[in-house]
N, C-alpha and C positions, 0 to 999 in steps of 0.2 A: 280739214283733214281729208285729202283726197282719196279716193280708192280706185283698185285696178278698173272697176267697175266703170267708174271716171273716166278715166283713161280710154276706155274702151268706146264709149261715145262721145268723146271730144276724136281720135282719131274719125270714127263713121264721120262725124261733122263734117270732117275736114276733106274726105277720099270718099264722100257720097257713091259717088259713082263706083268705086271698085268695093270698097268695104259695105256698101247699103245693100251687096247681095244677100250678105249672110245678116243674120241674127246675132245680138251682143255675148248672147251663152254663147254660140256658137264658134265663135272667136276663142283660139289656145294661145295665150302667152306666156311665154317663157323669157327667164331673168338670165342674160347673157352678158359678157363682156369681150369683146370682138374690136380689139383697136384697130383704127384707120386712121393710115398718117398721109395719106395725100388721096383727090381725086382719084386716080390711075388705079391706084389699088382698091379702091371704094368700090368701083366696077368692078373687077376680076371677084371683093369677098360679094358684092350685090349680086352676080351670077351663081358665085354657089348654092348661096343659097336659093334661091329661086329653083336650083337642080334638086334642092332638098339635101346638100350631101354636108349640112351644117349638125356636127353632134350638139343633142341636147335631150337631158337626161329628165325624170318624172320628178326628180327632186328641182328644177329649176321651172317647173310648171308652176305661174303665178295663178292663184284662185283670186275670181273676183269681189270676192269677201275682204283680202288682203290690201292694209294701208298701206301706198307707195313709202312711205317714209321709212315702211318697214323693209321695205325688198331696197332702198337706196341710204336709208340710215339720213344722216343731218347734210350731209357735204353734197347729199343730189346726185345724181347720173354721172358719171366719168366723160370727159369733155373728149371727144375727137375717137369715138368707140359707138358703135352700136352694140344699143343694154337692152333691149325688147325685140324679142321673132314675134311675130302673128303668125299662128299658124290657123288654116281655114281649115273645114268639117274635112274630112277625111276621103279623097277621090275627088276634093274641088281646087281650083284656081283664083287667084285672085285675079285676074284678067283673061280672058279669050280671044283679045286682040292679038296675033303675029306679033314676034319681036315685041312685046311690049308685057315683064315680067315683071317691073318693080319702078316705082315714080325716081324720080332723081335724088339724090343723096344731098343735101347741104349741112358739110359738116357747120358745127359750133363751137 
C-alpha cells in the first residue's frame, strides 16, 4: 500500500538534484487531471504551469498521510494526462538555472 508520502521520495530519488532542495513535508501535491494528447501541447500546458497560472483548489491538496489507491482508485493514474502538481514552499523554484523550468515530459 503505497502512500503520497512514497511518492514523494521516490520522485527526490529520482530529481536529486532539483527536488533534494526542499524537504519531503515541504513538498504540496495536489490531484489533477490535465490531458495531453501530443508533445506540442505538453510544452505549451508544461509552461503554464511553471508560470503558476494552473487552477488548483485546497480540496485537490493530496496529504501525505493519504493512500495513492485512494486519490487514483483501482484503474491507476489516467494514461496521457498529467494527475500530480508539486508545488515547492511558497517564494521558492524548483530550478535557478535560465530557461530551465520543468524536466522533459514522457508521456505513457
Amino acid at each position: 500500500m503505497l502512500m503520497v508520502s512514497d511518492l514523494v521520495c521516490e520522485m527526490k530519488n529520482a530529481e536529486p538534484s532539483i527536488l533534494g532542495l526542499f524537504g519531503n513535508s515541504d513538498l504540496i501535491l495536489y490531484k489533477v487531471d490535465i490531458p495531453v494528447s501530443h508533445n506540442a501541447a505538453c510544452d505549451e500546458i508544461l509552461e503554464t504551469i511553471s508560470l503558476g497560472s494552473v487552477e488548483h483548489s485546497e480540496d485537490q491538496k493530496l496529504r501525505h498521510s493519504t493512500k495513492l489507491s485512494s486519490v487514483f482508485g483501482t484503474t491507476g493514474p489516467l494514461k496521457r494526462a498529467i494527475n500530480i502538481l508539486v508545488k515547492p514552499p511558497t517564494g521558492e523554484s524548483f530550478d535557478q538555472r535560465p530557461k530551465r523550468r520543468h524536466a522533459p515530459f514522457v508521456p505513457h
